[in-house]
N, C-alpha and C positions, 0 to 999 in steps of 0.2 A: 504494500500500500504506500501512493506516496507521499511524504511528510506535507503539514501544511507548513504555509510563509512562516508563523509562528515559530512552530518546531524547527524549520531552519534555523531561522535566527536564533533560537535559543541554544541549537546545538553549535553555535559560533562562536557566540559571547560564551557559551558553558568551559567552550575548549580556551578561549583566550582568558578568562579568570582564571583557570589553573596551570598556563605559563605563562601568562605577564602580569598577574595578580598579586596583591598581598593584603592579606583581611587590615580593613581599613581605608583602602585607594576605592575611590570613588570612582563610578563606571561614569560614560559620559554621557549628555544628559538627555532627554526623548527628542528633543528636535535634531540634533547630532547624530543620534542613530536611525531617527526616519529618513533621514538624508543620506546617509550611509547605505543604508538598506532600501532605500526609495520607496518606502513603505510610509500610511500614516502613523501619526503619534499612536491612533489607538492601538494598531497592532505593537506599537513601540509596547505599549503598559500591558497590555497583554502579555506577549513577552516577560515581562516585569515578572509577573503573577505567576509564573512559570519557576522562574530562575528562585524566586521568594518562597515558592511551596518543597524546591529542591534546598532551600537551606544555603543559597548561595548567596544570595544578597539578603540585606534586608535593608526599605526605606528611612531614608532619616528627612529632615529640611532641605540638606543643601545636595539630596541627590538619594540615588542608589550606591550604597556604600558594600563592598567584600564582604563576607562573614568570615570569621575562619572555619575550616570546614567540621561538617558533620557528618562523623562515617557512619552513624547511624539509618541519616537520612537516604545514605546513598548505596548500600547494603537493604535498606527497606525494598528497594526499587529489585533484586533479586528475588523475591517471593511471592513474587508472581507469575516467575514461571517454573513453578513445583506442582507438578499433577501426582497420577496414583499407576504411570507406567513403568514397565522395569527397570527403565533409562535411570528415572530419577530417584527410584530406589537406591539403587546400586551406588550411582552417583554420589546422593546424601551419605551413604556409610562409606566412601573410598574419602571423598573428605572430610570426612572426621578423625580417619586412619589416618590420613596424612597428615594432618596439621595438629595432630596429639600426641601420634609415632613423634614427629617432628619437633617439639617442641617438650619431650622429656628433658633434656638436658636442660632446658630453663625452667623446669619445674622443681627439677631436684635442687638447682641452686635458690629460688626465692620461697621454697614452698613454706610459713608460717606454720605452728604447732595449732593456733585456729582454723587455718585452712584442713589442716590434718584433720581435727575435730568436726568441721564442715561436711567434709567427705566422708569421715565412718559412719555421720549421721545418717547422711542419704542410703550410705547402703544398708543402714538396718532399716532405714523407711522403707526402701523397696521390697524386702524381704516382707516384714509385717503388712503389704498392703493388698487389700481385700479385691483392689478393679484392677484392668489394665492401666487404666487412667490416671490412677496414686501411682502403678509401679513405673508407668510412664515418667511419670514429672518426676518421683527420685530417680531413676536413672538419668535423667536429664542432668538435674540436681550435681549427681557426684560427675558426671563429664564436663558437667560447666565450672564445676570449684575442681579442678584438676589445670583448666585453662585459667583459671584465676590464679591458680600456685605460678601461673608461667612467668606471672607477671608483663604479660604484650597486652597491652591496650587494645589492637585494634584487631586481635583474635579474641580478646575478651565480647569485643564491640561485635563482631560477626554472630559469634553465641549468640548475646542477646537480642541481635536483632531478629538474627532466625532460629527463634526461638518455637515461636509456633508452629514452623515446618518440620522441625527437630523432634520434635514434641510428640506431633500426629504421627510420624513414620515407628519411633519409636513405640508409640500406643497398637500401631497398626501391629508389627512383631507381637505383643504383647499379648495383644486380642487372640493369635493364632497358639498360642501356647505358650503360659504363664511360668515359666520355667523360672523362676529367680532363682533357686538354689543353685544352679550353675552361675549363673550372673555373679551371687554376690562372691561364689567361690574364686571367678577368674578376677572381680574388683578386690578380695581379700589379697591377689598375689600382685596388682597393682600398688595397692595400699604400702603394701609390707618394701615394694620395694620403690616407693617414695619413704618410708621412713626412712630407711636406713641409707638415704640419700647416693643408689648406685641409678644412674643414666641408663647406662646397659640392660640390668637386667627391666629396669620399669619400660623402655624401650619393649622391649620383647615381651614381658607380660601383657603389655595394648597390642601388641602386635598378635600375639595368641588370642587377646581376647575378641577382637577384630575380626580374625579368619575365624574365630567360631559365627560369631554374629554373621559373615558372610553366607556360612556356609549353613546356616538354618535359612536365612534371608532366600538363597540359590535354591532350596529345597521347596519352600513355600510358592516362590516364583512359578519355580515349572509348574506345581498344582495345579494352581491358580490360571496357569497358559498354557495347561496340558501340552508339556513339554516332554517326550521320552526321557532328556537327560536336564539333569540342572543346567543353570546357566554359568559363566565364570566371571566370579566375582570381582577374583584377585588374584592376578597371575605368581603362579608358584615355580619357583625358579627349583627345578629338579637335575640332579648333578646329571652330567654326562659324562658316559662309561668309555673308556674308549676301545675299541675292536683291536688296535696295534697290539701285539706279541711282540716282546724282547727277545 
């Protein structure tokens, strides 16, 4: 579909406030940019209304002025394209493996003895909870305070923005078979190896815990899409033998 004038212009000015910007400089003013754009002022404020709802500007007297950014607002703008296909299944769980895999080693250096506290909580929530929907949201819970141990802002910011897509998919599992006693068994060798502050092995315990999740998620999939064989989640690096004789 193709964009209107609006949407042009916005994606203009969106790309030149994030390389020639800095929150506080003043964009230039609706007559300047209707003539620019050879467009009327209205569309100029329109525009406006655009970039303003994106969290980029916001109006003051002497103009439209920078904000500094909100990666809230701009991670928002992702979830909306989260449906219930196997794409985006898969998808959601290979990003969480990645950017949790990924960021143990900043866990184990900032993680807090209340962040520790944080996290056993959730997992006994999840254990004790009667729906999908409770053991949903503490699972949530102990994977969001795990990215909080990391100490990164703007992975922190990602969680909570997509939070409610995080949520549902995770409730979706759930709904299929409420298995937490494995859950909290693979978060107890998570847990254990963020205390004892080793990268390595807490690395590999998400990592384990991961390919399980994958590999119910793969099983449910094909059910679901009456598939002969599951589908592949997470490619598995399997040694190769080799046929040469010495």
């Amino acid at each position: 579909m193709a964009k209107s004038t609006v949407e042009e212009i916005r994606d203009v000015l969106r790309r030149e406030i994030a390389e020639g910007f800095r929150p506080g400089n003043l964009l230039p003013n609706e007559r300047e940019l209707a003539e620019r754009f050879e467009v009327s002022r209205n569309t100029i404020r329109e525009t406006m209304i655009h970039l303003e709802a994106l969290s980029l500007i916001e109006k003051t007297k002497r103009g439209a002025r920078v904000r500094t950014p909100d990666f809230g607002v701009m991670f928002q703008e992702l979830t909306n394209h989260f449906d219930t296909s196997a794409r985006s299944f898969t998808d959601v769980l290979n990003f969480r493996r990645i950017n949790e895999t990924g960021a143990a080693p900043l866990m184990v250096c900032h993680v807090t003895d209340a962040q520790l506290d944080a996290i056993r909580a959730a997992n006994a929530r999840m254990v004790a909870a009667l729906t999908a929907a409770e053991a949903a949201q503490a699972d949530y819970d102990f994977h969001y305070g795990l990215v909080q141990a990391a100490g990164n802002e703007v992975l922190a910011r990602m969680y909570d923005v997509l939070s409610v897509p995080l949520k549902y998919y995770l409730e979706v599992g759930k709904s299929q078979e409420l298995n937490t006693a494995t859950a909290k068994a693979q978060h107890d060798h998570i847990i254990a190896a963020l205390e004892s502050r080793d990268a390595a092995a807490l690395a590999q315990a998400l990592a384990d815990h991961f390919q399980h999740s994958g590999e119910v998620l793969a099983s449910w999939l094909a059910t679901r899409e009456r598939r002969s064989e599951p589908i592949t989640i997470w490619p598995v690096q399997r040694p190769i033998h080799s046929t040469q004789t010495s």
